[in-house]
C-alpha positions as CSV (number, residue, x, y, z in Angstrom):
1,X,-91.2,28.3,68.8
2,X,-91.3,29.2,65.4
3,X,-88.6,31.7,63.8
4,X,-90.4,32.7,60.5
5,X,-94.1,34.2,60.1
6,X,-96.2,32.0,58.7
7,X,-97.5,33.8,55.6
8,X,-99.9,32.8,52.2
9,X,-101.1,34.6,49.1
10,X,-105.0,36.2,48.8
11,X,-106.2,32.8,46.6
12,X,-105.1,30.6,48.8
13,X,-108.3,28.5,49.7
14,X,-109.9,29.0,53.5
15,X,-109.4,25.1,53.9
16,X,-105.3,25.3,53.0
17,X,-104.5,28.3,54.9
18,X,-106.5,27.1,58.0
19,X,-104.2,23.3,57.4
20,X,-101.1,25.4,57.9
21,X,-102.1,27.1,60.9
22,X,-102.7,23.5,62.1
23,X,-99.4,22.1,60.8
24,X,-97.7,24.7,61.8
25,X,-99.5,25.5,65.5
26,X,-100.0,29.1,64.6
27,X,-103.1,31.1,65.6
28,X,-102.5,33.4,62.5
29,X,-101.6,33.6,59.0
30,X,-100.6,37.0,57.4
31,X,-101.9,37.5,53.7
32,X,-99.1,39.0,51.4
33,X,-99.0,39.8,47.8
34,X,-95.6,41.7,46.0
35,X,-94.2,41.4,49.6
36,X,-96.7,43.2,51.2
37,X,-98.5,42.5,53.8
38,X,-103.1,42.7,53.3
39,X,-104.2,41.3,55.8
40,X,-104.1,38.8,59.0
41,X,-106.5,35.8,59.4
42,X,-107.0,34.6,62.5
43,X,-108.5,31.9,65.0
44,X,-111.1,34.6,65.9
45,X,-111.7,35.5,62.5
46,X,-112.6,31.7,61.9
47,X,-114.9,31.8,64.7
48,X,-117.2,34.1,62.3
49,X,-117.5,31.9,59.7
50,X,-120.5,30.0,59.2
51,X,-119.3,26.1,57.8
52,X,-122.6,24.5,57.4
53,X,-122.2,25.2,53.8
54,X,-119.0,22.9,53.1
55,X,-118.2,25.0,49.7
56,X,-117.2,27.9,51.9
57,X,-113.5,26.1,52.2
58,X,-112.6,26.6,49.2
59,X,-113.0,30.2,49.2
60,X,-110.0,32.9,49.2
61,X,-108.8,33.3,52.5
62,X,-108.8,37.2,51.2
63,X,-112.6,36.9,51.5
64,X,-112.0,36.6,55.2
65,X,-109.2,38.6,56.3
66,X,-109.1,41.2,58.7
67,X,-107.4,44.3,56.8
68,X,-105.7,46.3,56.7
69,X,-102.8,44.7,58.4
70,X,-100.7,47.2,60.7
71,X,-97.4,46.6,59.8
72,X,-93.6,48.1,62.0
73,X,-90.3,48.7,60.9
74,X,-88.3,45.0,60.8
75,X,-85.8,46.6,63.2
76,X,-88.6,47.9,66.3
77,X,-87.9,46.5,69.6
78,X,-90.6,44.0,70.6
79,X,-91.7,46.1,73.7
80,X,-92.4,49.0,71.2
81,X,-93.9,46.6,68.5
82,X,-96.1,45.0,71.8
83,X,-97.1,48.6,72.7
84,X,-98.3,49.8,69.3
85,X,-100.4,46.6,69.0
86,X,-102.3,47.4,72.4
87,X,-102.6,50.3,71.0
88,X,-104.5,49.8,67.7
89,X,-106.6,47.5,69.4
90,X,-108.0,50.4,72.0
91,X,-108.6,51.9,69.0
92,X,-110.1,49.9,66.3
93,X,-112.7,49.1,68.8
94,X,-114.6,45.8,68.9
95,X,-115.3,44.1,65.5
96,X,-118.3,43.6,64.3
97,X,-120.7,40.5,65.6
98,X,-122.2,40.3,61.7
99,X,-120.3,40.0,58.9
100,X,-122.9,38.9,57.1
101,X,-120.5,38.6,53.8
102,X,-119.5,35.3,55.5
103,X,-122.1,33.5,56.2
């Protein structure tokens, strides 16, 4: 189990921040800038990408994050931080099947 969120800058290349996922066994990788969180990328987010054109990987990974990111309070208890997170996902609703700004 991992102790620290595993976190990279918007200009990180797709190809680097999907690496340290790997290395590190994460599904996720938040996107901060000025110590703030932008956005998440994820394993499902990857599963939208079309990488039949190989120059894709060395795009921002800010070109493909899900944002804004939802952030709590450092000090919420994890059943209330779990809760809140069901809870934006009833109500953000199913993403998109096309984002054709991927492909």
């Amino acid at each position: 189990m991992q102790t620290s969120i595993l976190h990279c800058t918007p200009d990180i290349p797709l190809c680097q921040a999907a690496k340290c996922m790997a290395k590190r066994l994460c599904s996720s990788i938040v996107i901060v800038e000025n110590h703030q969180a932008l956005g998440v990328w994820t394993e499902h987010d990857a599963l939208m990408i079309n990488f039949s054109t190989p120059s894709i990987l060395m795009r921002p990974i800010a070109e493909f994050m899900t944002s804004p990111a939802h952030t709590t309070p450092h000090q919420i208890l994890l059943s209330k931080a779990l809760l809140i997170t069901e809870l934006l996902a009833l109500y953000s609703g199913p993403k998109p099947k096309n984002r054709s700004q991927f492909y």
